[in-house]
C-alpha beads as a LAMMPS data file, in Angstrom:
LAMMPS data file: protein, C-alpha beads

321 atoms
320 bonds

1 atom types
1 bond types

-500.0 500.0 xlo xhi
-500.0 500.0 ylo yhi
-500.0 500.0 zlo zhi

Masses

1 110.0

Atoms # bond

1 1 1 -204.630 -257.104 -273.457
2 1 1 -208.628 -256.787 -273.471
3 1 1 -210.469 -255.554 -276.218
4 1 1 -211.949 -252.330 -273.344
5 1 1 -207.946 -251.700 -272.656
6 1 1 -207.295 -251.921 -276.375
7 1 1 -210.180 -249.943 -277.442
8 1 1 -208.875 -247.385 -274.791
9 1 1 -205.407 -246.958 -275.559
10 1 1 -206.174 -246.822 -279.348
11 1 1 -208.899 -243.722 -278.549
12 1 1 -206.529 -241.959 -276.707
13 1 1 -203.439 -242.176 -279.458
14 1 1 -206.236 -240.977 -281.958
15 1 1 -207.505 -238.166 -280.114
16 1 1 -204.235 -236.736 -278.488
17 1 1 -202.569 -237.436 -281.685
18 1 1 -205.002 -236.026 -284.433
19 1 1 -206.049 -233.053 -281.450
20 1 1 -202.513 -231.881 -280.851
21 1 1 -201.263 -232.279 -284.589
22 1 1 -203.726 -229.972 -285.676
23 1 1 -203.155 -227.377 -283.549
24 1 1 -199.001 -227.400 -283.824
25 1 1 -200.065 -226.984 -287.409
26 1 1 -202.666 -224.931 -287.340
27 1 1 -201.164 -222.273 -285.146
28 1 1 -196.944 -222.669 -286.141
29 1 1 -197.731 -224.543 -289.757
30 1 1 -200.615 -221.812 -290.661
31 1 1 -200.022 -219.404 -288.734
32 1 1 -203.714 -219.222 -287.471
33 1 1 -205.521 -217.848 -284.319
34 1 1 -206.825 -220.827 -282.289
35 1 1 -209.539 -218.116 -280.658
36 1 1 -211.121 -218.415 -283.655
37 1 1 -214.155 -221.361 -283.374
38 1 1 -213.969 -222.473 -287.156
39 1 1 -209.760 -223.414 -286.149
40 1 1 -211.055 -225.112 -283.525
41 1 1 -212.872 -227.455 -285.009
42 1 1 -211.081 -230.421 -285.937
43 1 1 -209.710 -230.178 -282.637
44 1 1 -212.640 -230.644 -280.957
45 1 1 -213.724 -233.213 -282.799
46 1 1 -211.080 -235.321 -282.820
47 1 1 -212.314 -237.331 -279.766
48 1 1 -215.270 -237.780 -281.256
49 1 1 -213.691 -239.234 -284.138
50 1 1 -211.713 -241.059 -282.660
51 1 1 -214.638 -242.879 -280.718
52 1 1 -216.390 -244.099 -283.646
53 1 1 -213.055 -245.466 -285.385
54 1 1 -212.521 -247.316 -282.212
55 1 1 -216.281 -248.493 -281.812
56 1 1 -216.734 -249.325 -285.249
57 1 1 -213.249 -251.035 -286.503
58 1 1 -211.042 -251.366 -284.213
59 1 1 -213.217 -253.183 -280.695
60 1 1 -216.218 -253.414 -283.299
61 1 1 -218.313 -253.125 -279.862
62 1 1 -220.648 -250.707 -281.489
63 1 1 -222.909 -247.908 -280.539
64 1 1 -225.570 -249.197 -278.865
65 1 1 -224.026 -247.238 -274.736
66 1 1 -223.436 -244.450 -277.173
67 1 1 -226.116 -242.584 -275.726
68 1 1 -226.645 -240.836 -279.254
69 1 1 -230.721 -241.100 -278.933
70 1 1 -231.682 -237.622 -277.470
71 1 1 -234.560 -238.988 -275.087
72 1 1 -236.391 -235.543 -275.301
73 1 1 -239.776 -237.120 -273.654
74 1 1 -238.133 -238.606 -270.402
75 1 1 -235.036 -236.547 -270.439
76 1 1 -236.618 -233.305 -270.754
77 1 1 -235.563 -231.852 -267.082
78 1 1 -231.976 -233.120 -267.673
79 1 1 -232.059 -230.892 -270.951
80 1 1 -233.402 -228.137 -268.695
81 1 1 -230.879 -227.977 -266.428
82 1 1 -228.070 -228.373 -268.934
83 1 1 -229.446 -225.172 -270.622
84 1 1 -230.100 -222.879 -267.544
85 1 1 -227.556 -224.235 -265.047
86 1 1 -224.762 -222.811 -266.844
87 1 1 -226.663 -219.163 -265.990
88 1 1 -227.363 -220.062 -262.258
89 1 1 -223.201 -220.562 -262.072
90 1 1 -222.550 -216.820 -263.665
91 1 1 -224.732 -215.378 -261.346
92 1 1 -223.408 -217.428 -257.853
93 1 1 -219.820 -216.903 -259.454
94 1 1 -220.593 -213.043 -259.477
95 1 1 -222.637 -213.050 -256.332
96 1 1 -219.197 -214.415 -254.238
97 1 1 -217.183 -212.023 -256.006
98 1 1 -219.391 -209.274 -254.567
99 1 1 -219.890 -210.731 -251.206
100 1 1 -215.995 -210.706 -250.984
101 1 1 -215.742 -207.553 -251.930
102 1 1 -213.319 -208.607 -255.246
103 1 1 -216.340 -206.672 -257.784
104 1 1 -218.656 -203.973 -257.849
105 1 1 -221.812 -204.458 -259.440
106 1 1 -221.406 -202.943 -262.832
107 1 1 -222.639 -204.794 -265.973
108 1 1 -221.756 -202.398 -268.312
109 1 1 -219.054 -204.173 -269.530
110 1 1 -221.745 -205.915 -271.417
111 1 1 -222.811 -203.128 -272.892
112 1 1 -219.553 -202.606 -275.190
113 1 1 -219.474 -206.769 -275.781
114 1 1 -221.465 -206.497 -279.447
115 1 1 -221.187 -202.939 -280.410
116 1 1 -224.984 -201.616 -280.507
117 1 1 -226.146 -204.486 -278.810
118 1 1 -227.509 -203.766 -274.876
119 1 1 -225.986 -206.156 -272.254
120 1 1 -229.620 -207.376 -271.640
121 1 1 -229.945 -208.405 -275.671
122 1 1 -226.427 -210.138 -275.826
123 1 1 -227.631 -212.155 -272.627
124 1 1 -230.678 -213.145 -274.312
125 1 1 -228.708 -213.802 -277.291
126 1 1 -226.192 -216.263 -275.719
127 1 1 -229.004 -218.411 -274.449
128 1 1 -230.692 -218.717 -277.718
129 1 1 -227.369 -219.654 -279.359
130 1 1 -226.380 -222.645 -276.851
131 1 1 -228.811 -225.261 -278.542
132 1 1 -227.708 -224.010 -281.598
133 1 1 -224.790 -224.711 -280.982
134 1 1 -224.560 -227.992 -279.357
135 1 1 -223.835 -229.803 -282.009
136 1 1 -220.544 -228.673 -282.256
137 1 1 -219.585 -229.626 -278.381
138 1 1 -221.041 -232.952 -278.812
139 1 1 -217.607 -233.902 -280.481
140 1 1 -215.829 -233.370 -277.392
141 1 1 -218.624 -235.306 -275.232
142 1 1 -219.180 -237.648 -277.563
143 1 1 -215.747 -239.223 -277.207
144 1 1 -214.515 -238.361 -273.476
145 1 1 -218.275 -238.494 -272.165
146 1 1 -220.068 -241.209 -273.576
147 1 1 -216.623 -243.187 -274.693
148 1 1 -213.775 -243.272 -272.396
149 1 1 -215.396 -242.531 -269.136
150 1 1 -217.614 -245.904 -269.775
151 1 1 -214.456 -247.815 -270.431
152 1 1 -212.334 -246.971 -267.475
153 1 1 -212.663 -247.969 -263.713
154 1 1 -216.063 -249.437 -264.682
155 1 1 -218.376 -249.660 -261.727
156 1 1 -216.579 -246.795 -260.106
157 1 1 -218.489 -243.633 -261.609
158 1 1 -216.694 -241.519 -259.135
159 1 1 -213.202 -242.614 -260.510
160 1 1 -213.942 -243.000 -264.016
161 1 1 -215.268 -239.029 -263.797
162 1 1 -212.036 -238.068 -262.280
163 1 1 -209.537 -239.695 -264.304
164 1 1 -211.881 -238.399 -267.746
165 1 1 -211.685 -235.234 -266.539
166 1 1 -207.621 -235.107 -265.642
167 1 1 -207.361 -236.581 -268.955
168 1 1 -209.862 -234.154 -271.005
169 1 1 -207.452 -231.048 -269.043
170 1 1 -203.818 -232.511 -270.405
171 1 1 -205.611 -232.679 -273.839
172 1 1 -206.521 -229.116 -273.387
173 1 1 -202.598 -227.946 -272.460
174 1 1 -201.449 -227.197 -275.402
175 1 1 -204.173 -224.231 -275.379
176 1 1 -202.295 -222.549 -272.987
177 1 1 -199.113 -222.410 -275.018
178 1 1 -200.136 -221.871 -278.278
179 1 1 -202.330 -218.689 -277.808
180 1 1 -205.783 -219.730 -276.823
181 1 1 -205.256 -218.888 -273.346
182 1 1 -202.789 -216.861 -271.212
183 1 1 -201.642 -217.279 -267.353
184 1 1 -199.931 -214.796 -265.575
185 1 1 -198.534 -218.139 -263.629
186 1 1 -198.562 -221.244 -266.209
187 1 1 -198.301 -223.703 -263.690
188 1 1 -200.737 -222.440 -261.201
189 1 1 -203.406 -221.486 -264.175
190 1 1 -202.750 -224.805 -265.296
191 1 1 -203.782 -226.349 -262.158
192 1 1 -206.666 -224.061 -261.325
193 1 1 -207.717 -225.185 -265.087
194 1 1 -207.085 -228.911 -264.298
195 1 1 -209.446 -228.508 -261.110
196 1 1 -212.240 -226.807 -263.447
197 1 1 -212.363 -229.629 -265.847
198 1 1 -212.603 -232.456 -263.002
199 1 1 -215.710 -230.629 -261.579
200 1 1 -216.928 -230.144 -265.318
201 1 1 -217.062 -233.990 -265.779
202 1 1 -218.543 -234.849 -262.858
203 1 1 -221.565 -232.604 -263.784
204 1 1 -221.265 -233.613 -267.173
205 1 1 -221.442 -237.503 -266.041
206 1 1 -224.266 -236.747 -263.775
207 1 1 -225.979 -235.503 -266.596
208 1 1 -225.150 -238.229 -269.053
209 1 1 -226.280 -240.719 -266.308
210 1 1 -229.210 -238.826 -265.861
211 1 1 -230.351 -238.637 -269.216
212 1 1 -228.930 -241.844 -270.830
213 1 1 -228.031 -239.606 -273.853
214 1 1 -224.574 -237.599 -274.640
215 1 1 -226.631 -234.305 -275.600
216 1 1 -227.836 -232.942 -272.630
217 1 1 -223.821 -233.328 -271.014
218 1 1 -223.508 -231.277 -274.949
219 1 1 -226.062 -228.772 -274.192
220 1 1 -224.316 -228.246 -270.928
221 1 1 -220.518 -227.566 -272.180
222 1 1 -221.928 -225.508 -274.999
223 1 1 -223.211 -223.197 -271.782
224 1 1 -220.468 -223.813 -270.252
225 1 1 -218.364 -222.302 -273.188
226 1 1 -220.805 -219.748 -274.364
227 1 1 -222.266 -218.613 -271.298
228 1 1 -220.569 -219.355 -267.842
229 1 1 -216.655 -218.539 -269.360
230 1 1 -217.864 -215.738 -271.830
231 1 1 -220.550 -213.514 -269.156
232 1 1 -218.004 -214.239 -265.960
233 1 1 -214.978 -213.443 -268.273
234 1 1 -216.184 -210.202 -269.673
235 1 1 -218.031 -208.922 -266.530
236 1 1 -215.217 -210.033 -263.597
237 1 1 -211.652 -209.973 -265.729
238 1 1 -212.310 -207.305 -268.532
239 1 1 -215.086 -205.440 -266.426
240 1 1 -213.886 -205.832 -263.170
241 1 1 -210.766 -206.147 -263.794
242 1 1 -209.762 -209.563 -262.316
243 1 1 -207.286 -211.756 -263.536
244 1 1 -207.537 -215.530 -265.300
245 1 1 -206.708 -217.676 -262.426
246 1 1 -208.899 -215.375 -259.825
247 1 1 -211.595 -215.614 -262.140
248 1 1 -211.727 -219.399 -262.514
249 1 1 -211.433 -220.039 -259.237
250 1 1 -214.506 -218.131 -258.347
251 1 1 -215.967 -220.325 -260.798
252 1 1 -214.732 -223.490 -259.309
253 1 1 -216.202 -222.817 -256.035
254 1 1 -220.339 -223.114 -256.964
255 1 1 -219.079 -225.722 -259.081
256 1 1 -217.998 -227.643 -256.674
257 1 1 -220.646 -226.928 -254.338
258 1 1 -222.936 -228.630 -257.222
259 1 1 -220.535 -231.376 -257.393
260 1 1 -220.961 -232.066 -253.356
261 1 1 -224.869 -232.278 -253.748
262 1 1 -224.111 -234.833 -256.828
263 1 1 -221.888 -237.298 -254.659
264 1 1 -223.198 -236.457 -251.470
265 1 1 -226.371 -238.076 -253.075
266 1 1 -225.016 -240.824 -254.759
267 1 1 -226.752 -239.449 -257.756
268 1 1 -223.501 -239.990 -260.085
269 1 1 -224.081 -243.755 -261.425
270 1 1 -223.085 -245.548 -264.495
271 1 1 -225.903 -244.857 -267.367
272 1 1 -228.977 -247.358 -267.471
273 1 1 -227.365 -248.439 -271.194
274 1 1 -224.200 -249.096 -270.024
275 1 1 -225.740 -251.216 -266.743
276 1 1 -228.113 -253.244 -269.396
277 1 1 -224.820 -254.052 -271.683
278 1 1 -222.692 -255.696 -269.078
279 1 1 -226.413 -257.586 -267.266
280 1 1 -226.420 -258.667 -271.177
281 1 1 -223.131 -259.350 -271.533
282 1 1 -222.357 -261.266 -267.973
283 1 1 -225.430 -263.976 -268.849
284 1 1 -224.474 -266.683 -270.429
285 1 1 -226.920 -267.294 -273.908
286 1 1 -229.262 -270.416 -273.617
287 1 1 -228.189 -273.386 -274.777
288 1 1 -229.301 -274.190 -278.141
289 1 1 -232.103 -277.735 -278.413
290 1 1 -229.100 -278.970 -280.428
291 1 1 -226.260 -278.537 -277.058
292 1 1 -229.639 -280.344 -274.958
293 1 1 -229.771 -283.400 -277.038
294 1 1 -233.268 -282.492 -278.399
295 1 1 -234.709 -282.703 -281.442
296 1 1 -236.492 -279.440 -282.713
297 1 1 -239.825 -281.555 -283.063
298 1 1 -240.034 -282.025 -279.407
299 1 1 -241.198 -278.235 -278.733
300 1 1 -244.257 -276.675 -279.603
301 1 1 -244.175 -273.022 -280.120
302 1 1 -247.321 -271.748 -277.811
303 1 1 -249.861 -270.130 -278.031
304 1 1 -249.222 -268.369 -281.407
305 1 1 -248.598 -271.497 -284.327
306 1 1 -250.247 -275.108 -283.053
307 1 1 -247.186 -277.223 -285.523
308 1 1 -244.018 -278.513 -283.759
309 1 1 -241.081 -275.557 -284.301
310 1 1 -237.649 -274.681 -283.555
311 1 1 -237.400 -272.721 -280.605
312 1 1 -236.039 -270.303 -282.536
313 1 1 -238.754 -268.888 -284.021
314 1 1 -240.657 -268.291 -280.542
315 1 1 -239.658 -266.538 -277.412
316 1 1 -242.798 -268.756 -275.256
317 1 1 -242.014 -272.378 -276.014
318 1 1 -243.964 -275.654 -274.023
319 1 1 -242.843 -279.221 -274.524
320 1 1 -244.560 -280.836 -277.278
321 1 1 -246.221 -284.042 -277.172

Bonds

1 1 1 2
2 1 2 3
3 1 3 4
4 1 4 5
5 1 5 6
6 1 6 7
7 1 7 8
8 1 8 9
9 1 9 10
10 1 10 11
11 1 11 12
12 1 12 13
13 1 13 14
14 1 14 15
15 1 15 16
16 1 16 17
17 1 17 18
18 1 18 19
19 1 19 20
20 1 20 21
21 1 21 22
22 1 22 23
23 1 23 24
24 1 24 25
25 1 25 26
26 1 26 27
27 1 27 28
28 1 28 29
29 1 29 30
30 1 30 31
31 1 31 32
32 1 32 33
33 1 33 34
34 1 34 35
35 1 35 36
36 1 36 37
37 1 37 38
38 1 38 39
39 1 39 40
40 1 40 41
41 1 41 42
42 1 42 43
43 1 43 44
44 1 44 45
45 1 45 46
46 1 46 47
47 1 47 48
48 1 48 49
49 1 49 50
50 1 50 51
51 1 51 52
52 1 52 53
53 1 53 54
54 1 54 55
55 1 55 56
56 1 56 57
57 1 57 58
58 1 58 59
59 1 59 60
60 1 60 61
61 1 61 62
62 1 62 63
63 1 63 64
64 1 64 65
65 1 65 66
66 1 66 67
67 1 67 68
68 1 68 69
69 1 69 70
70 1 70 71
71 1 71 72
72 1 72 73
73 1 73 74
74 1 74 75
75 1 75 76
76 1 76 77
77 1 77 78
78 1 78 79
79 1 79 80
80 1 80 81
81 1 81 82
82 1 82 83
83 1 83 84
84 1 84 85
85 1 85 86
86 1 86 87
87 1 87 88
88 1 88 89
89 1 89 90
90 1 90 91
91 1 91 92
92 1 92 93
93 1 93 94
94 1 94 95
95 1 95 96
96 1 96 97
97 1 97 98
98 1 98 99
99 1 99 100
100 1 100 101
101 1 101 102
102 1 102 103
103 1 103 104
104 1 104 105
105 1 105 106
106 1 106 107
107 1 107 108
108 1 108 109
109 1 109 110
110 1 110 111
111 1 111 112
112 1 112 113
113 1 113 114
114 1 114 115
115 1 115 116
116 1 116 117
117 1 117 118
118 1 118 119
119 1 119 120
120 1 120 121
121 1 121 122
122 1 122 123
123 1 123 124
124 1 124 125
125 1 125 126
126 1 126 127
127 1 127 128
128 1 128 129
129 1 129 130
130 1 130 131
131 1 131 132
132 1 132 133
133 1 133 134
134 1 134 135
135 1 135 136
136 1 136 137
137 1 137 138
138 1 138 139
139 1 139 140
140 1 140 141
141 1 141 142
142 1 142 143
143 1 143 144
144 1 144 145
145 1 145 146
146 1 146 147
147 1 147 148
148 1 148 149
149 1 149 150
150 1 150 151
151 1 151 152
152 1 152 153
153 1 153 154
154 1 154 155
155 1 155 156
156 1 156 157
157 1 157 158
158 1 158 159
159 1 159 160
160 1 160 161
161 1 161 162
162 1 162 163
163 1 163 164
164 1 164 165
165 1 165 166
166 1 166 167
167 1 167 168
168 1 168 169
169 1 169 170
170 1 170 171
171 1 171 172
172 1 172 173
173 1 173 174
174 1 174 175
175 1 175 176
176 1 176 177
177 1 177 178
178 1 178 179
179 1 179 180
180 1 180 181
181 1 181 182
182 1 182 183
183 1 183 184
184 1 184 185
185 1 185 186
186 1 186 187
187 1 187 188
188 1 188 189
189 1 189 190
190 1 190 191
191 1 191 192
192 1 192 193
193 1 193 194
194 1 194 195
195 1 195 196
196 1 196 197
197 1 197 198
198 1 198 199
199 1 199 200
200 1 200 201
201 1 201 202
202 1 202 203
203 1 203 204
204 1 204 205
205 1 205 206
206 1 206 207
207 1 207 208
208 1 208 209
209 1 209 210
210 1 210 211
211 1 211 212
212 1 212 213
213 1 213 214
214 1 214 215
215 1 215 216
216 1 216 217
217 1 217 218
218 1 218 219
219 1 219 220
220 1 220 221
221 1 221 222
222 1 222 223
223 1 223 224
224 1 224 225
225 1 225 226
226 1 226 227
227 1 227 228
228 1 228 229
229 1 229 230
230 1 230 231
231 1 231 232
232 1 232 233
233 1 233 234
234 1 234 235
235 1 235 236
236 1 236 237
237 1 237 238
238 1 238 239
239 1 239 240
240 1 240 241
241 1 241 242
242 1 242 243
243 1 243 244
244 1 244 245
245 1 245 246
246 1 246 247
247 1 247 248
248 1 248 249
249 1 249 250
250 1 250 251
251 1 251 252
252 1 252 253
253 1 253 254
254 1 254 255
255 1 255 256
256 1 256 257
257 1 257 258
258 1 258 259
259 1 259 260
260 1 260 261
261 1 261 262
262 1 262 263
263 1 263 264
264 1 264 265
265 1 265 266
266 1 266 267
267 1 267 268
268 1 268 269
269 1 269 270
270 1 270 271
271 1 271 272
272 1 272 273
273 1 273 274
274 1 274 275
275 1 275 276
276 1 276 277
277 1 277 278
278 1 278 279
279 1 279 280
280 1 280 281
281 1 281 282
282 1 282 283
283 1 283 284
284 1 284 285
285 1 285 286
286 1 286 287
287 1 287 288
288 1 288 289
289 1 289 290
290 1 290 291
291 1 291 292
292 1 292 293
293 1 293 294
294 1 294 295
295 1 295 296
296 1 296 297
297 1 297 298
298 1 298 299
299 1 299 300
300 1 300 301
301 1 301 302
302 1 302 303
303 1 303 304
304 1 304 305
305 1 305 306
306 1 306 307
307 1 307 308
308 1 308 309
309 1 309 310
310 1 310 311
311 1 311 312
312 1 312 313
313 1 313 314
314 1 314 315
315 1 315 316
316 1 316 317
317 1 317 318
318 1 318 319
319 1 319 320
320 1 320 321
């Protein structure tokens, strides 16, 4: 087995194991509501955990196509689109529902969201909170983002997106039993929610290719969450009365339309990081004067010291006399 496959496997038995422990615990053991974000903490940051056990002891590979730098100077547009893109989807999502006649244009049901707060305000309000609250979606990304879709079908972003996101929406499963969620149809809500999480990785691998760096694909889910699922859920299902499934496959559809301009322009490609590791990795290190049969007195480090060195000490070396 390779240390990639190893490293794999063992994030995957950490995450699904420490991810779905918790919750059979925290919802049968405790007896606590997984709808509420402080319960669902250590679930989603299991994966990130579980990246950084597998980086640092168990493949000791390291962080350095962790993407944790945030590149604000050269990433800024990625970070732009990560925060309003999540708003452009509410309001296609909303637009199709009108245009096929499945909602009436009513956003009262904002209104009554935050009692005494206008629809307008709690808007406003969601779209100052999403950098806030980044932070706490970077444990998802962290690990199935920036960890195990680098490791699998490397060289093929398009497949490693896919399989990420199947496996990110079986990890999510458990949701559906336990309270978080509710279908009307389990098995086609879990399919429609399957289909959602594939196009969510693909965006979110876009943007992590993009960017180099896990936080804008963060920034993103955290709108995703907080803005996209929240305004489409309370204006469509609780204002216009829609149901779960309906609602996320109105979602789904300028999703994927966003995921077509991605692949149709070959713009989903491994991250720059990633592409420099295995360039580093694949040549082979220069021999050492030692493995040439040459004594270090036979180079001349040039132009910075005039004495005879060691290579070593040099990156421009000349023959010596």
């Amino acid at each position: 087995m390779t240390t990639r496959m190893k490293g794999v496997l063992a994030f995957l038995v950490i995450s699904f194991g420490m991810s779905w422990a918790w919750l059979l615990l925290a919802r049968l053991g405790l007896g606590l509501s997984l709808v509420n974000p402080l319960v669902q903490l250590p679930f989603g940051f299991a994966p990130a955990m579980a990246a950084i056990v597998v980086r640092r002891w168990i493949t000791r590979e390291g962080f350095r196509d962790a993407g944790l730098a945030p590149r604000l100077r050269g990433a800024w547009s990625s970070y732009l689109v990560a925060w309003l893109g999540p708003m452009g989807l509410v309001v296609a999502t909303v637009g199709l529902a009108v245009a096929m006649g499945l909602w009436n244009p009513d956003p009262s049901a904002l209104d009554g969201a935050v009692p005494g707060l206008p629809g307008w305000a709690l808007v406003l309000l969601l779209m100052v909170a999403v950098p806030l609250l980044t932070p706490f979606y970077w444990g998802e990304e962290f690990g199935w983002t920036s960890y195990l879709r680098l490791r699998i079908f490397v060289g093929r972003p398009l497949m490693s997106a896919t399989v990420t996101g199947l496996i990110w929406a079986v990890w999510h499963y458990p949701l559906a039993f336990l309270g978080y969620i509710e279908f009307t149809n389990v098995l086609l809500g879990l399919l429609v929610w399957t289909v959602g999480f594939l196009l969510q990785e693909i965006i979110l691998a876009w943007l992590r290719s993009r960017s180099d760096s896990i936080w804008p694909p963060s920034l993103a889910h955290a709108g995703n969450n907080m803005v996209l699922a929240l305004l489409t859920g309370l204006l469509l299902s609780e204002g216009g009365e829609l149901g779960e499934i309906t609602v996320m496959l109105l979602t789904a559809v300028p999703m994927a339309v966003v995921c077509v301009w991605i692949l149709a322009g070959r713009r989903l490609a491994v991250p720059r990081a990633v592409d420099d590791q295995a360039e580093s990795a694949a040549q082979p290190e220069p021999a050492s004067k030692w493995q040439r049969g040459v004594t270090p007195q036979a180079y001349r480090c040039s132009p910075c010291i005039p004495e005879p060195r060691c290579s070593t000490c040099c990156s421009r070396v000349t023959p010596g006399p």
